[in-house]
N, C-alpha and C positions, 0 to 999 in steps of 0.2 A: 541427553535430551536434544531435540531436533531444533534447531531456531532458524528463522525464515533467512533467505540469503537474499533479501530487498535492497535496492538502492536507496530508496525511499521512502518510510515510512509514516504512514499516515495518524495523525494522533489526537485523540479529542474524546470527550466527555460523550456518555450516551444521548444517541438523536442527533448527533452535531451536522450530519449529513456525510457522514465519511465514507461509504457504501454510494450515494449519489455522485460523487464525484470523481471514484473511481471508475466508476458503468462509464462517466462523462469523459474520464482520460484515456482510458483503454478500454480493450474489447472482454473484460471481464466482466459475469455479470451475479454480482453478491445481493444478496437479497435486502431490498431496499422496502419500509413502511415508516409509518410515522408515528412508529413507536419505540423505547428504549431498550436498546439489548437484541435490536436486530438483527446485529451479527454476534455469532457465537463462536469463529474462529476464522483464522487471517484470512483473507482473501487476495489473493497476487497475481496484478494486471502488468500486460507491456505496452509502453509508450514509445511509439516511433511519431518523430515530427519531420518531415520531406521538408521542409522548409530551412531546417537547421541542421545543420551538417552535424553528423553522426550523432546526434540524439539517438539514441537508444537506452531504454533502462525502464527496470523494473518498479513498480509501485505498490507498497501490502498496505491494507485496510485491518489496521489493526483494531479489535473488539474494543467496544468503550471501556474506559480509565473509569474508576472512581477514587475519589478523596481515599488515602490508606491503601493504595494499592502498592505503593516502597514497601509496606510492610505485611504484603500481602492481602490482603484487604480484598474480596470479589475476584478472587483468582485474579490477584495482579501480577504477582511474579511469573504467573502461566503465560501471562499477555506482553507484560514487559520486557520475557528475554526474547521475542520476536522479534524488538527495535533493535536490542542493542548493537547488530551489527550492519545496521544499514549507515549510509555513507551520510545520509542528508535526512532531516524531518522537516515537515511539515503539521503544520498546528493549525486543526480544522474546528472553527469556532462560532458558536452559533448566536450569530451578531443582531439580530432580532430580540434576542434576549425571551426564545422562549422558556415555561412553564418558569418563572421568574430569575432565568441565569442573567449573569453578570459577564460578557467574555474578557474583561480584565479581569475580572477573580477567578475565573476558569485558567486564565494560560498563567496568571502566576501560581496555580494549583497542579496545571500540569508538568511545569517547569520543574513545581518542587519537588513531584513524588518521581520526575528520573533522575533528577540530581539525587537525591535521597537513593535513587536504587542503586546507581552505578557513577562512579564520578568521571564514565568514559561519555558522559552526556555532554559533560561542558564540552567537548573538542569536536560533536557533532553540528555542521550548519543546522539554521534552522530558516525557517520562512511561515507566516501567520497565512489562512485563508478566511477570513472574518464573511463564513456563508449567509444565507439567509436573505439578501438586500431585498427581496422582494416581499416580504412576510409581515415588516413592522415599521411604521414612523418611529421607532426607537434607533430604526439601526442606523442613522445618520448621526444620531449622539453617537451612538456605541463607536461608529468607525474613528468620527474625529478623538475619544480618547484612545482607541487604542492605538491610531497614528499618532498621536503624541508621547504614547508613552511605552511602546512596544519595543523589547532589544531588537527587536526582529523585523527584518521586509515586511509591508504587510499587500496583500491582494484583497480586493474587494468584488462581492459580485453574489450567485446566485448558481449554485450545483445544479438544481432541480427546474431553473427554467436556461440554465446559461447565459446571463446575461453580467453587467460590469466589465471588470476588468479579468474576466476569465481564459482570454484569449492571452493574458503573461501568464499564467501557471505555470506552462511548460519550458516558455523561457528562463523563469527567475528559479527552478529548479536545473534546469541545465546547468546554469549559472552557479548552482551552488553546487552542482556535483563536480564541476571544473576545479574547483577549491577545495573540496575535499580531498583529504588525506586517502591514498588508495588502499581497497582493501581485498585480500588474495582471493579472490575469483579463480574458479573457470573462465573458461572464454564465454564469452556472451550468451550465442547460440546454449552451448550444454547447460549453464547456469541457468536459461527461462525452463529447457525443458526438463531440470531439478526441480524447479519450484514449481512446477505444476503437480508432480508427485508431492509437494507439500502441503498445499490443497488438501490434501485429504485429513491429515492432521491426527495421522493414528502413534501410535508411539514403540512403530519400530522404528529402530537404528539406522542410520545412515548408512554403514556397509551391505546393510541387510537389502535397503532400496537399490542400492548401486546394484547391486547381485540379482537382483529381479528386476533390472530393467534391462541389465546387460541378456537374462534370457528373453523376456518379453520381447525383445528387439531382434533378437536370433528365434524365434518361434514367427515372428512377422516378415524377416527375410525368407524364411523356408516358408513361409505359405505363396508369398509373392513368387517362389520360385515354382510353385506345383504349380497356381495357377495360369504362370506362361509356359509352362512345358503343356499343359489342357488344351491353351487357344492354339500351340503350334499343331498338336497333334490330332485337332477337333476336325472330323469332315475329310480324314486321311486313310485311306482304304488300308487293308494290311495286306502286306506281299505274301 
């Protein structure tokens, strides 16, 4: 089975805005409404930040979690083995408190069902994004408890208008990917342009992808190569 090669995975309850603020960190663009079960399979963005030196890394938009999803539960284990080898997570939480969530009872729900699937969770950083700050007079309660009582960093702010403290994201995930234990990659470059053939989310085999990209790629150099032997030869009388 294929599982995403992310640095960092995005993770949270349906509607949490996870899709919104991957459009917001990279140039990827997963479909975003404001309704639940928007995305139906990972979506994986790259973040480069000029401002901090060699930031570069990956970000999947993994499909909303539900309660029972350790055990399967809404094609959880479909969705779960896409985290399990990113290096850092991020818990995208919807701190508004719409259609009456809790995001303290959301992250220690999300918390339990990767503990519960794999116990390689515990040794994974992690970092809260408590979204939403624009949306409800609730979420100033909401943030003060979950800064009080969060194992985790927490960020505060707004995916969908950008606003808060959205401008650390990218820092306080650097930060944690610094700390992370590494994990065997490719080299950078070939690893993003792996994961974009991931994207598609069919379930051939990984040799089978390597094998049709290796010709894709050799059917793209021999076209590149007719078309300049064309321009050289366009407009040249024959002897």
């Amino acid at each position: 089975e294929l599982k995403s090669l992310a640095d960092v995975g995005l993770v949270g309850f349906p509607n949490a805005g996870k899709s919104s603020l991957l459009r917001r960190l990279s140039k990827a663009k997963p479909k975003v409404a404001s309704y639940p079960f928007t995305t139906l399979q990972p979506h994986i963005g790259y973040v480069e930040a000029n401002d901090i030196a060699m930031t570069q890394f990956t970000v999947a938009d993994i499909p909303g979690l539900i309660e029972g999803a350790s055990q399967g539960k809404g094609l959880g284990h479909h969705f779960l083995r896409h985290i399990e080898r990113t290096k850092a997570i991020m818990f995208v939480l919807d701190g508004a408190g719409s259609d009456g969530r809790d995001p303290l009872v959301d992250l220690e729900m999300l918390t339990t069902e990767l503990y519960r699937y794999s116990e390689k969770f515990h040794d994974i950083p992690a970092l809260v994004f408590l979204n939403k700050s624009d949306l409800s007079d609730e979420y100033r309660e909401n943030e003060d408890r979950i800064r009080a009582m969060s194992p985790f960093d927490v960020v505060c702010g707004s995916a969908q208008q950008w606003i808060g403290e959205v401008d650390n994201i990218i820092p306080s995930l650097h930060n944690l990917l610094k700390k992370a234990d590494p994990i065997a990659f490719p080299d950078f470059d070939a690893r993003f342009s792996a994961l974009n053939q991931l994207n598609s989310f069919d379930d051939q085999s990984s040799n089978e992808r390597g094998r049709e990209q290796e010709s894709e790629q050799e059917r793209m150099r021999a076209n590149r190569q007719r078309m300049r032997l064309r321009r050289r030869t366009r407009g040249r009388v024959p002897k």
